[in-house]
C-alpha positions as a Markdown table, in Angstrom:
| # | Residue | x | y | z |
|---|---|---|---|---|
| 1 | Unk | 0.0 | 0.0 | 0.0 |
| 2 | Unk | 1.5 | 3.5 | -1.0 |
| 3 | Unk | 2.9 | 5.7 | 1.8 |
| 4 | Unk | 0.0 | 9.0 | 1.8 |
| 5 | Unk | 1.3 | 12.5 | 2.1 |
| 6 | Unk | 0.5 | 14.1 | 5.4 |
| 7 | Unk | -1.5 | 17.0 | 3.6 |
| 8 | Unk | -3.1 | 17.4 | 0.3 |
| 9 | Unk | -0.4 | 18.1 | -2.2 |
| 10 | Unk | -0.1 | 19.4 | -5.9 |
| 11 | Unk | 3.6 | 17.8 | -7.0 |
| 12 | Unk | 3.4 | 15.9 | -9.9 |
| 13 | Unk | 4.4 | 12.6 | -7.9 |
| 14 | Unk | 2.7 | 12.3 | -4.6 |
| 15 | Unk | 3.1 | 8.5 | -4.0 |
| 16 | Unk | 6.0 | 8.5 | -1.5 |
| 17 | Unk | 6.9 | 4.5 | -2.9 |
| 18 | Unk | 7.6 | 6.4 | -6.3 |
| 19 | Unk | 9.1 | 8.7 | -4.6 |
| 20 | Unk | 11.6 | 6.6 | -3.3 |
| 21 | Unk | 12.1 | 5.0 | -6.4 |
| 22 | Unk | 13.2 | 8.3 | -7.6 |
| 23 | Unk | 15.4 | 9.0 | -5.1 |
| 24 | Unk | 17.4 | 5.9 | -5.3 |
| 25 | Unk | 17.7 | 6.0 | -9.0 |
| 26 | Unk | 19.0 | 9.1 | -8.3 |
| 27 | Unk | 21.5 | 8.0 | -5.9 |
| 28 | Unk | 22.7 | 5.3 | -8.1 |
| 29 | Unk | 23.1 | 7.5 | -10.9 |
| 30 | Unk | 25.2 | 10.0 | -9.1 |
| 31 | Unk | 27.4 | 7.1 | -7.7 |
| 32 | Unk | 28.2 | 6.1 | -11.3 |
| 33 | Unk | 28.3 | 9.2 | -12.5 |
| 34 | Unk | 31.0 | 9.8 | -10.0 |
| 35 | Unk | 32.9 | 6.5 | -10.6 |
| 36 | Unk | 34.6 | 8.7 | -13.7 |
| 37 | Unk | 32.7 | 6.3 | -16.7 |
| 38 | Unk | 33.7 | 9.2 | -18.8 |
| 39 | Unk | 37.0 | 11.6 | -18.2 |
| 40 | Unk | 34.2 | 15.0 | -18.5 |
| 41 | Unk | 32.9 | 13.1 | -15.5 |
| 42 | Unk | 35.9 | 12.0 | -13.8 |
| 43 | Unk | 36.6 | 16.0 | -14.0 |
| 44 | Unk | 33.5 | 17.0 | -12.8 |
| 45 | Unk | 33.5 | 15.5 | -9.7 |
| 46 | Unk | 36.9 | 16.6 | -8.6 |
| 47 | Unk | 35.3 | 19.8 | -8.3 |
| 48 | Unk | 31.5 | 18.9 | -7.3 |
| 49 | Unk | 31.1 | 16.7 | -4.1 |
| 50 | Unk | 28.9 | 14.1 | -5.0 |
| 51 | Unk | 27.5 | 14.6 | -1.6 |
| 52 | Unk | 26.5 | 18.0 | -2.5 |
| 53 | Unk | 24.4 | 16.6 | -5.7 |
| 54 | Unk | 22.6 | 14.1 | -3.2 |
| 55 | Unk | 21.8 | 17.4 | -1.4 |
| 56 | Unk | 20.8 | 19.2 | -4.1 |
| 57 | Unk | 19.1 | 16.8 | -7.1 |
| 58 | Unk | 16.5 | 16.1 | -4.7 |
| 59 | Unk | 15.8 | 19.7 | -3.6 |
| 60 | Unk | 15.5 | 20.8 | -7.5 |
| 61 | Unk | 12.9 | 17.6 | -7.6 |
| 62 | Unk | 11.5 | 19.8 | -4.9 |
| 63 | Unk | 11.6 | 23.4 | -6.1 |
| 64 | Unk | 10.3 | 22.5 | -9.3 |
| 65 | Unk | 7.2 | 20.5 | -7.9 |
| 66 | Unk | 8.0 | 16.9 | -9.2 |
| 67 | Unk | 7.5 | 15.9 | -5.6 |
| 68 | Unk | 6.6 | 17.5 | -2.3 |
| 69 | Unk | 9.4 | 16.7 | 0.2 |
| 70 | Unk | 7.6 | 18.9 | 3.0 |
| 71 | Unk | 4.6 | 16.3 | 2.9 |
| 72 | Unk | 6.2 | 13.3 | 2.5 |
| 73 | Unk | 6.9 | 10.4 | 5.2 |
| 74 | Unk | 10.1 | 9.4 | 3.4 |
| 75 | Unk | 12.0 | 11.7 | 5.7 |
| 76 | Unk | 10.0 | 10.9 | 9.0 |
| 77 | Unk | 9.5 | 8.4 | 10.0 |
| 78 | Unk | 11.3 | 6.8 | 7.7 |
| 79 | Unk | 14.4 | 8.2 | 7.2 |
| 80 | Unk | 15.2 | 10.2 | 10.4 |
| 81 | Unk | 13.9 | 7.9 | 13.2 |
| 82 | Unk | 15.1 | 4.2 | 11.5 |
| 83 | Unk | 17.9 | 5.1 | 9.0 |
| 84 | Unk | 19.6 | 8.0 | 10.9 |
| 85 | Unk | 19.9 | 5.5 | 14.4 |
| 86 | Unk | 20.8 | 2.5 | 12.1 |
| 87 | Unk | 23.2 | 4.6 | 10.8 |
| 88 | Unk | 24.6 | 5.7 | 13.5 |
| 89 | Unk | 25.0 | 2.0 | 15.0 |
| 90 | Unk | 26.9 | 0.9 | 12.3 |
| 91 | Unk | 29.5 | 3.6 | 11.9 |
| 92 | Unk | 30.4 | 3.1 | 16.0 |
| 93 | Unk | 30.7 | -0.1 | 15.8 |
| 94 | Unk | 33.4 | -0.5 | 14.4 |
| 95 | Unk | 35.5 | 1.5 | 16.7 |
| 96 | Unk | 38.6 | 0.3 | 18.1 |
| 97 | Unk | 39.9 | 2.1 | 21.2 |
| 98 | Unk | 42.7 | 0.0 | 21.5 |
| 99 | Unk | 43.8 | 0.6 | 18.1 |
| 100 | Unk | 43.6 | 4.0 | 18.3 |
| 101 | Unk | 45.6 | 4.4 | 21.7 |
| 102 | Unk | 48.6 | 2.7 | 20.0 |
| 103 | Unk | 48.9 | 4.7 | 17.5 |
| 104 | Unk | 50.2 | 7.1 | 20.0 |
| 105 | Unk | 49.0 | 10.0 | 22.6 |
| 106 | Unk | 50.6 | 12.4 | 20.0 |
| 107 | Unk | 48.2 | 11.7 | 17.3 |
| 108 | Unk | 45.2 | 11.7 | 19.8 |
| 109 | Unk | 46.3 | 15.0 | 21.5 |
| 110 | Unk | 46.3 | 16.5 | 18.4 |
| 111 | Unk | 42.8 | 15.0 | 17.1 |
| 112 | Unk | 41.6 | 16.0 | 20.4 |
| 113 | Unk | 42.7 | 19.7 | 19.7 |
| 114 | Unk | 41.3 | 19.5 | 16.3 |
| 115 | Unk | 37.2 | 18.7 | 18.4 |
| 116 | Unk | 38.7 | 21.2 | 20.7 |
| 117 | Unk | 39.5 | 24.5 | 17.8 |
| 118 | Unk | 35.9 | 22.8 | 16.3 |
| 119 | Unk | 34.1 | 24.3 | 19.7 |
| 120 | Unk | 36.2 | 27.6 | 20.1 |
| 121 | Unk | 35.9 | 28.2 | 16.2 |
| 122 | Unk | 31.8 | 27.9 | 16.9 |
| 123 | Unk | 31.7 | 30.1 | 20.0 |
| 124 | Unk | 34.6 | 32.9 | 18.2 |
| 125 | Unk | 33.2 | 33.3 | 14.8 |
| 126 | Unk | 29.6 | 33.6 | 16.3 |
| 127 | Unk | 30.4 | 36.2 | 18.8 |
| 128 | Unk | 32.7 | 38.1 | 16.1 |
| 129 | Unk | 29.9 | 38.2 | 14.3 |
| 130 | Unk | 28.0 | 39.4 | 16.7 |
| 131 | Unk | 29.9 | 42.5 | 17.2 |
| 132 | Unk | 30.6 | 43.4 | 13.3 |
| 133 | Unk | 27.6 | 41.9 | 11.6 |
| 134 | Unk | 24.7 | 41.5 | 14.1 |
| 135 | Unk | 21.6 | 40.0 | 11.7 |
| 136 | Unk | 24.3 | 37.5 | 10.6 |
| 137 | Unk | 23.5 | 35.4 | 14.1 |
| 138 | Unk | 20.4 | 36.6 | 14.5 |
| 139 | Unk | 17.2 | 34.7 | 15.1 |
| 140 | Unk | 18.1 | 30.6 | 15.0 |
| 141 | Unk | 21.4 | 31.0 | 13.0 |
| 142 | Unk | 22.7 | 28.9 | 16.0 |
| 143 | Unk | 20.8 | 26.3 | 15.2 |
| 144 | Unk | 22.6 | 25.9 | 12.3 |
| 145 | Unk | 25.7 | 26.1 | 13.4 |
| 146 | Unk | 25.3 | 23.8 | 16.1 |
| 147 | Unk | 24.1 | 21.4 | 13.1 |
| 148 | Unk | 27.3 | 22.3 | 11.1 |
| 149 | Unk | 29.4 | 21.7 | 14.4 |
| 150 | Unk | 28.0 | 18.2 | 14.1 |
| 151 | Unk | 29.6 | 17.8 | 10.9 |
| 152 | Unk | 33.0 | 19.4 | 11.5 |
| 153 | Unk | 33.3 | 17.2 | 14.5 |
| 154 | Unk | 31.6 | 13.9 | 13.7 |
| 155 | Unk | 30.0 | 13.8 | 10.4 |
| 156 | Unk | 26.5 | 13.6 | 8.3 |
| 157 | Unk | 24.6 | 11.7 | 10.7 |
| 158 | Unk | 25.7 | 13.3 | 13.7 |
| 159 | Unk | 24.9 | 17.0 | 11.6 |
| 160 | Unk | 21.5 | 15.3 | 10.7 |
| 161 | Unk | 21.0 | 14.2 | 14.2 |
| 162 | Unk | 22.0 | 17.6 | 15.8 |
| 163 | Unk | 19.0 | 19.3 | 12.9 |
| 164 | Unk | 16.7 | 16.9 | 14.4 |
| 165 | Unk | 17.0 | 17.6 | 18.2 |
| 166 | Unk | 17.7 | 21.6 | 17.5 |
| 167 | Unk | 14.2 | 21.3 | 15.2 |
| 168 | Unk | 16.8 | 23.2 | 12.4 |
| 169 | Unk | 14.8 | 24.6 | 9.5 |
| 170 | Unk | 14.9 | 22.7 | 6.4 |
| 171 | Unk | 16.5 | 26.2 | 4.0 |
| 172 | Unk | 18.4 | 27.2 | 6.9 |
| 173 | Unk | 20.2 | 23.3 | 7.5 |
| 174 | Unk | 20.5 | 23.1 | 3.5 |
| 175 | Unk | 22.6 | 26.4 | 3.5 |
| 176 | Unk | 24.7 | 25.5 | 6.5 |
| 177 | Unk | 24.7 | 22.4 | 4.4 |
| 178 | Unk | 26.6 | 24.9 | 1.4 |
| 179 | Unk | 29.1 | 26.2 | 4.0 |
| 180 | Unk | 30.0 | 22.5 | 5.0 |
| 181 | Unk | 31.0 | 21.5 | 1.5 |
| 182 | Unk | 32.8 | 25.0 | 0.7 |
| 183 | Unk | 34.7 | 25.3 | 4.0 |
| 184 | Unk | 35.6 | 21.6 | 4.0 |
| 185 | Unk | 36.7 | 20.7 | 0.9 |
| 186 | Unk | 38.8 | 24.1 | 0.3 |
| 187 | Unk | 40.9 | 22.4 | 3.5 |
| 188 | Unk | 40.9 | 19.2 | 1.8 |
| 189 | Unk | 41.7 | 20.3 | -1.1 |
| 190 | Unk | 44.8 | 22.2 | 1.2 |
| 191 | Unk | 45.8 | 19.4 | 3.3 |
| 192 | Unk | 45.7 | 16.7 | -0.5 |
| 193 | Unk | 48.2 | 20.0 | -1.2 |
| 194 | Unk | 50.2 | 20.0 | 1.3 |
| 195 | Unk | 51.0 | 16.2 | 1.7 |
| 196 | Unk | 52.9 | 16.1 | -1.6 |
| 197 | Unk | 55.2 | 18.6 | 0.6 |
| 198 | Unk | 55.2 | 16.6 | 4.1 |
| 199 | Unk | 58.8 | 15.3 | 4.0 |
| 200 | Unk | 60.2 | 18.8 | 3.9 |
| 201 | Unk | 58.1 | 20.6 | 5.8 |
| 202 | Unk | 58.7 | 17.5 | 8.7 |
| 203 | Unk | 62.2 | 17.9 | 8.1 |
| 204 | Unk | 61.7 | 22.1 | 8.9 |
| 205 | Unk | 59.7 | 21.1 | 11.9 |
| 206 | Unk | 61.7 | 19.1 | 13.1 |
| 207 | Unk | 59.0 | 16.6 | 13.9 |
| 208 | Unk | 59.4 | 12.5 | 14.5 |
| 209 | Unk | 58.2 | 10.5 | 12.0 |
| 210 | Unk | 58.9 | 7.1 | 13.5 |
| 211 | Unk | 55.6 | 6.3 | 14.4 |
| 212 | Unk | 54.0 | 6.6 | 10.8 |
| 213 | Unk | 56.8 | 4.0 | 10.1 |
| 214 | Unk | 55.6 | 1.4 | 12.3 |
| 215 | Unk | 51.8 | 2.1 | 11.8 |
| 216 | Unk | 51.9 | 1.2 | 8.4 |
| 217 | Unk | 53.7 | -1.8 | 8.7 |
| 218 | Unk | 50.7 | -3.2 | 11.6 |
| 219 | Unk | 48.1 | -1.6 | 9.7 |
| 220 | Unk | 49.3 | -3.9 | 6.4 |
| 221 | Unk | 48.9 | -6.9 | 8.4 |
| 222 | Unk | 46.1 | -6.4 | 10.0 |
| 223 | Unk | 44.5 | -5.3 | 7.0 |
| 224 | Unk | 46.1 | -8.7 | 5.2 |
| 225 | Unk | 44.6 | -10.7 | 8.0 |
| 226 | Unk | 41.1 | -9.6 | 8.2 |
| 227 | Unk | 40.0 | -8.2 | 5.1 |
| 228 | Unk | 37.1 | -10.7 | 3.2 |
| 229 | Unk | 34.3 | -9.9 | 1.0 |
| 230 | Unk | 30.8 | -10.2 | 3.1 |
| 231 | Unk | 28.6 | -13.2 | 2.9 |
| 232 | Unk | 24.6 | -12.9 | 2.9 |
| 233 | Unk | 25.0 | -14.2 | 6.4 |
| 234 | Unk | 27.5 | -11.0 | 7.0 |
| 235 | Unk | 24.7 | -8.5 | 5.5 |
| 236 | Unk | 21.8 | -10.5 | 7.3 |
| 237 | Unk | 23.5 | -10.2 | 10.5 |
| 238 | Unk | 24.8 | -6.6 | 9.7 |
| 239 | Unk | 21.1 | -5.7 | 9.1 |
| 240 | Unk | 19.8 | -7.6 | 11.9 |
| 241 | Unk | 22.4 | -5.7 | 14.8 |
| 242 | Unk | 21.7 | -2.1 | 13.0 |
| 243 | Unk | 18.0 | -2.6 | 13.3 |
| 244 | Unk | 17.3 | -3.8 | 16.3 |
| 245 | Unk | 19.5 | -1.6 | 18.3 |
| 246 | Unk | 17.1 | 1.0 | 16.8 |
| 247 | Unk | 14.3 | -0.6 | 17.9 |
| 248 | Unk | 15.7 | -1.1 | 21.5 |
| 249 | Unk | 16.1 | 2.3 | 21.6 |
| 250 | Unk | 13.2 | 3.3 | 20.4 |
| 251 | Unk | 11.5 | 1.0 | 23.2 |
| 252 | Unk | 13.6 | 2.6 | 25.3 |
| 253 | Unk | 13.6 | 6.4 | 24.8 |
| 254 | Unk | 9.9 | 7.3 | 24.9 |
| 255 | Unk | 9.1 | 6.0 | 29.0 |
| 256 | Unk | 12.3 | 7.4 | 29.7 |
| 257 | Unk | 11.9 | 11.0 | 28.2 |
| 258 | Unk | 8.5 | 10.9 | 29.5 |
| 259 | Unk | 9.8 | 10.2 | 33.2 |
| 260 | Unk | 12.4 | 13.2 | 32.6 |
| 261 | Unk | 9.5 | 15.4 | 31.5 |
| 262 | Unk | 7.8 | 14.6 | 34.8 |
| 263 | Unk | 10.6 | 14.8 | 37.2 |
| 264 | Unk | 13.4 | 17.0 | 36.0 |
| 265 | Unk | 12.1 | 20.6 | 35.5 |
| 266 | Unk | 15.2 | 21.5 | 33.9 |
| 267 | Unk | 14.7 | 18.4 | 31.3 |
| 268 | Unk | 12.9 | 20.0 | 28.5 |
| 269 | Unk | 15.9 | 23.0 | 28.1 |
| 270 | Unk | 18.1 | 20.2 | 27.2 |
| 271 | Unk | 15.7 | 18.3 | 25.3 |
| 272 | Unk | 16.2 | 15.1 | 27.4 |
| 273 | Unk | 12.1 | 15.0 | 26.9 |
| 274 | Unk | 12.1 | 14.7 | 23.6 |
| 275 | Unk | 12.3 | 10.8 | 22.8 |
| 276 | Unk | 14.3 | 11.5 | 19.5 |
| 277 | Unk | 16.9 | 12.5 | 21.4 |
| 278 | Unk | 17.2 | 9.4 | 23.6 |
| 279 | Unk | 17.1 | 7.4 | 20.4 |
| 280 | Unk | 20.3 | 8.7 | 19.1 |
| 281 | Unk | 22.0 | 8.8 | 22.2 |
| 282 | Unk | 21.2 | 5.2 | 22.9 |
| 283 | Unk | 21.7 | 4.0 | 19.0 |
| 284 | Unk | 25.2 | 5.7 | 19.5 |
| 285 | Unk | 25.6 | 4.3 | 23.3 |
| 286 | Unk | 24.3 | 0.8 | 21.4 |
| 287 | Unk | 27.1 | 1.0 | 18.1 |
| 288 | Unk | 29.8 | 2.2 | 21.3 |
| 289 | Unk | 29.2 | -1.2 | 23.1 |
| 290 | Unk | 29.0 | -3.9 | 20.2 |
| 291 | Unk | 32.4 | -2.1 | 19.4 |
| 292 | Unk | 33.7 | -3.9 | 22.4 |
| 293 | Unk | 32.6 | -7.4 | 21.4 |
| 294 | Unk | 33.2 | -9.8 | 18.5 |
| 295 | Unk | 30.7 | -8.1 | 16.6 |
| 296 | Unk | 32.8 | -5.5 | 15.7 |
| 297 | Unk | 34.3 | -7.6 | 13.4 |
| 298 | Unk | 31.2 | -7.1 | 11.0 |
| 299 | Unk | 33.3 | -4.3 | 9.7 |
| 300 | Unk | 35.6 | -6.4 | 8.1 |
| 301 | Unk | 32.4 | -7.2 | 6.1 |
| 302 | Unk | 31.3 | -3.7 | 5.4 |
| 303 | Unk | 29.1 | -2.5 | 8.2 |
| 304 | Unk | 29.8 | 0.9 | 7.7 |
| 305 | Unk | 29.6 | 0.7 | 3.8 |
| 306 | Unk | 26.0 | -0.3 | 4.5 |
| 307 | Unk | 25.5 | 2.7 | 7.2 |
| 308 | Unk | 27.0 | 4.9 | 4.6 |
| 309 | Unk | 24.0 | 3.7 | 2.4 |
| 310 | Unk | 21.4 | 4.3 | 4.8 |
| 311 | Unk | 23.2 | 8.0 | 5.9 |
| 312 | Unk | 23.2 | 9.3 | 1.8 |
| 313 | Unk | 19.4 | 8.2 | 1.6 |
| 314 | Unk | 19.0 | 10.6 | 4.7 |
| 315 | Unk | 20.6 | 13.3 | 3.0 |
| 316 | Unk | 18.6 | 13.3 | -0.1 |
| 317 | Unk | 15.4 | 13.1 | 1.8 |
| 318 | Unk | 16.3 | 16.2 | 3.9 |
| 319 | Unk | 17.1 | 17.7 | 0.5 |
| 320 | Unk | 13.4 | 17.2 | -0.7 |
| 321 | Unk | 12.4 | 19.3 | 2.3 |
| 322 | Unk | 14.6 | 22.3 | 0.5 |
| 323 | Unk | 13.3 | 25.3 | -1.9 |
| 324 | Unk | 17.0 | 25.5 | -3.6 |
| 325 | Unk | 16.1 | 29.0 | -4.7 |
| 326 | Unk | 16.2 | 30.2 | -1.1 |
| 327 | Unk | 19.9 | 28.9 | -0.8 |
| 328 | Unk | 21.8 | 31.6 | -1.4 |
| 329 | Unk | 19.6 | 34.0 | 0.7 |
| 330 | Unk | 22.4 | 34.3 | 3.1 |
| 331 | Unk | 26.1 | 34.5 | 1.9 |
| 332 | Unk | 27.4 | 35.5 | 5.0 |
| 333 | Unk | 27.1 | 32.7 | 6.6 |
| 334 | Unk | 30.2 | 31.5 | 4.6 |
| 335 | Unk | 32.1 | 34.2 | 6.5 |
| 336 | Unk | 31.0 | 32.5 | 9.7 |
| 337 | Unk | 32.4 | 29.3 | 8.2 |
| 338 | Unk | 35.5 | 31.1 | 7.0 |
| 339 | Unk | 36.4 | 32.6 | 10.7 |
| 340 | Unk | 35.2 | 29.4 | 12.3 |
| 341 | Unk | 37.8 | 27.2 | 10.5 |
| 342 | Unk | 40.8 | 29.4 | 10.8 |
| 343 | Unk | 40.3 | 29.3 | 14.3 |
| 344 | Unk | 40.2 | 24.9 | 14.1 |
| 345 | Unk | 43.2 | 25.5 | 11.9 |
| 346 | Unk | 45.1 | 27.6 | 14.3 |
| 347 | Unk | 44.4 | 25.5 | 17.3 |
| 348 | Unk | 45.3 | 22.4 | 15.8 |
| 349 | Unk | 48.9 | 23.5 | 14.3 |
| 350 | Unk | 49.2 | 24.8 | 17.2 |
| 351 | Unk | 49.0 | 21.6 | 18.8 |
| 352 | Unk | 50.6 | 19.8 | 16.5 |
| 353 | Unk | 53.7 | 22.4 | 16.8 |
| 354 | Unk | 53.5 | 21.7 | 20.5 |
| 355 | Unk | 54.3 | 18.3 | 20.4 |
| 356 | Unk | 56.8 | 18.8 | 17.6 |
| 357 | Unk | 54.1 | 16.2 | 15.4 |
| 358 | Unk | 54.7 | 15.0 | 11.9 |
| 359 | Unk | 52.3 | 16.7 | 9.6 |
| 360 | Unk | 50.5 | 13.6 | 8.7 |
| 361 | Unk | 49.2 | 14.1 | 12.4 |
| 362 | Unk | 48.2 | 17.2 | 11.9 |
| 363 | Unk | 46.1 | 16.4 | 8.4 |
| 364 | Unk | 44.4 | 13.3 | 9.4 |
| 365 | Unk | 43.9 | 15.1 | 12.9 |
| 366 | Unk | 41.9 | 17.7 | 11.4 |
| 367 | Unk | 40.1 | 15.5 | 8.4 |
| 368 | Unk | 39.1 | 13.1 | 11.4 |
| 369 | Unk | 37.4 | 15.8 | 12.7 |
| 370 | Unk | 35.6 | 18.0 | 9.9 |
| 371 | Unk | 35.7 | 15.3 | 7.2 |
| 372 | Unk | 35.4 | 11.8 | 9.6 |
| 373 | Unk | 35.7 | 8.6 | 7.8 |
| 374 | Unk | 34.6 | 9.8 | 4.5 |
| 375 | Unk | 37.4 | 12.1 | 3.5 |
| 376 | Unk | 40.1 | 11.6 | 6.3 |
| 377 | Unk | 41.0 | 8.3 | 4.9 |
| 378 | Unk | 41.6 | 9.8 | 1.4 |
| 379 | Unk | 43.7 | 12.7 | 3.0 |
| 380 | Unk | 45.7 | 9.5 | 5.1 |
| 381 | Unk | 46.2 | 7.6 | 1.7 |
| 382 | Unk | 47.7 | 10.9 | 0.5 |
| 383 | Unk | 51.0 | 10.5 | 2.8 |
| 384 | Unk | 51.0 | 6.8 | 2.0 |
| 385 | Unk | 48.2 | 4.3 | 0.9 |
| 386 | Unk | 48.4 | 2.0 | 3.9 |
| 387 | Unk | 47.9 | 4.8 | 6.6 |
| 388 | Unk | 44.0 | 5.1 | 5.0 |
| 389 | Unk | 42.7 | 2.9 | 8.2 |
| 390 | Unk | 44.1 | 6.0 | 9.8 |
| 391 | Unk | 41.9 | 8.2 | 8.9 |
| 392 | Unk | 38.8 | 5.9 | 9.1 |
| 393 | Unk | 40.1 | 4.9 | 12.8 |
| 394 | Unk | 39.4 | 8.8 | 14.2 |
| 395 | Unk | 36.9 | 9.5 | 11.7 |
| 396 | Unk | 34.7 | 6.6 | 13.9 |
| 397 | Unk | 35.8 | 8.4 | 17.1 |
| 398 | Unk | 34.2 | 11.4 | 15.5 |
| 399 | Unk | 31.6 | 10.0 | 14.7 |
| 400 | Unk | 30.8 | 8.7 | 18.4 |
| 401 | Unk | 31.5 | 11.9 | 20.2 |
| 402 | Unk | 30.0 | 14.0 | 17.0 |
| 403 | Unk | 26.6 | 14.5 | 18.5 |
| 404 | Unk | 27.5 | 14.8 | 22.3 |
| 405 | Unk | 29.9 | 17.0 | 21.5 |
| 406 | Unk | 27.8 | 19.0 | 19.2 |
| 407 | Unk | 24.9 | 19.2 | 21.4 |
| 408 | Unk | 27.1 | 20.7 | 24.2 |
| 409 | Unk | 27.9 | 23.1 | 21.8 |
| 410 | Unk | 24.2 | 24.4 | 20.9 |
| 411 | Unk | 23.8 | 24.6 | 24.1 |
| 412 | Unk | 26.7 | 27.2 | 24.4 |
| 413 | Unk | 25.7 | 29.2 | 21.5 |
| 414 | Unk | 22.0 | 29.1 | 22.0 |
| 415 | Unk | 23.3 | 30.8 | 25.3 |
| 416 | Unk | 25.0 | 33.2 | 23.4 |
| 417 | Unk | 21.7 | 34.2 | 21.0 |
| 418 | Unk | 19.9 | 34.6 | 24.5 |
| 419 | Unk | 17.8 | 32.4 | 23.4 |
């Protein structure tokens, strides 16, 4: 039976299983299209993300009336309340903690100051703001900058979760959205720059590169050891974990953010009576705990491949909810990006200067953070191909502490609006 819209639309496709038909075929096509079939297209996705056109596709399907994202239950339930939790369990579960304290309290004190220049960056470009440009903070811009801080410390689910429990408007998340990919891939694009250039400038610094050594020799065989290509039983049991984690928590969260309600007056300021919000925190809590067991080893089958999967069909159905036309209403919030990451830069070399660290620490440091395990791998495999596991390592710690973090951060800023 097809999924009704909520209210009575007029888009020419209103049937939400078409709908999501469209949608994947859309995915799939930009996934190809991004495999480089063709060298115009190899070429046009160096410069276009081709998570910006899962953003975007899908909002012009929108703006144009072919569908009415604003009306339709792809995004919730479907989307936010089961894919964004499932996605969540699978990209922690593949944490490992004792993987990540060998590779050496240099490489996590700088990662650590990379989350750290994330939070400052927030709180200094939004109070600079607020002296020079005053409307540019105004109202519930910090809404969507806690939403972006999600992203620049963890990644796209822990943005999308962060939108979810700060309510973020739909245009205002999609241009925050903009800033992300701008900001973020100009230092990509830096840090891809600067790695052709790490032996000299490591030699300048002065900085020990021993440790890389010795990581990519264990991360070889490790990687030779474990790597297979998933069974049905893998993606069965994959499915099976993902899913009813989420619907654990969701048993959970709604008696216990209704008892919060009830008996902490101070509950609903930090949304801890919302049961959304206990859904993520105990689908992340749920991912955090299997990553201590065998089941971890799922990932060696592609557990976050699959979570990947279920985190791009969020994005595109929070692009449906877009009018693309309204994007660009607010350019300055690309300055507040701007001041924001020189401020993560600056703390993190900083760090990294401190501790006299190779810049390979710094890079992946600071992709594990704003880029987690999508990009920081590819900036790892940059200074040499075995050190990608690197990248994905802290790009999984970001992705646990993402939203905890982030949330700690709306509430700092939504201080700041007065609000």
């Amino acid at each position: 039976m097809a999924i009704e819209s909520a209210e009575p639309t007029t888009a020419l496709i209103s049937n939400d299983i078409v709908v999501f038909g469209l949608i994947a075929a859309t995915l799939g096509l930009i996934f190809w299209l991004a495999s480089g079939p063709t060298p115009f297209w190899k070429k046009f996705f160096s410069w276009v993300p081709a998570l910006l056109l899962c953003y975007f596709v899908p909002a012009l399907y929108n703006t144009i009336g072919l569908i009415d994202g604003e009306n339709s239950a792809l995004y919730n339930p479907i989307a936010s309340r089961i894919l964004l939790p499932a996605a969540l369990v699978l990209l922690t579960l593949s944490i490992d903690l004792k993987a990540i304290l060998k590779l050496g309290p240099k490489l996590l004190f700088v990662f650590c100051a990379g989350t750290l220049g994330v939070v400052l960056g927030a709180i200094v470009s939004f109070q600079l703001m607020e002296w020079v440009w005053p409307a540019a903070v105004a109202g519930d811009t910090w809404k969507g900058m806690a939403a972006l801080s999600g992203s620049w410390i963890g990644g796209g689910a822990n943005m999308v979760a962060i939108r979810e429990i700060y309510q973020v408007d739909a245009t205002l998340f999609g241009q925050f959205a903009v800033v992300d990919v701008a900001i973020a891939s100009t230092l990509m694009a830096t840090l891809l720059f600067l790695a052709n250039r790490a032996q000299q400038i490591d030699a300048r610094s002065g900085a020990d590169t021993s440790a890389i050594d010795e990581m990519r020799e264990r991360i070889s065989a490790y990687e030779a050891a474990n790597a297979r290509i998933p069974t049905l039983t893998d993606l069965m049991v994959i499915i099976g974990w993902a899913f009813g984690i989420v619907a654990l928590a969701h048993a959970i969260a709604s008696p216990l953010s209704a008892w919060f309600g009830a008996h902490m007056e101070w509950a609903s300021r930090f949304s801890l009576d919302s049961p959304f919000v206990w859904v993520i925190v105990l689908s992340t809590l749920g991912g955090l705990t299997l990553s201590f067991t065998r089941v971890r080893r799922l990932e060696n089958a592609g557990a976050s491949r699959i979570g990947t999967v279920f985190l791009y069909f969020l994005i595109a159905c929070i692009g449906m909810q877009m009018h693309f036309l309204r994007l660009f209403d607010r350019l300055e919030l690309i300055l507040i990006g701007a001041i924001w990451m020189s401020v993560h830069v600056a703390v993190i070399w900083y760090a990294a200067r401190l501790v006299k660290a190779p810049l390979f620490y710094f890079a992946v440091g600071s992709q594990g953070n704003v880029g987690a395990a999508a990009s920081a791998p590819i900036v790892a495999a940059a200074f040499h191909p075995t050190l990608a596991p690197v990248g994905v390592l802290l790009g999984t710690v970001g992705y646990a502490t993402g939203t905890l973090v982030a949330y700690g951060t709306g509430q700092i800023l939504r201080i700041m609006a007065g609000q």
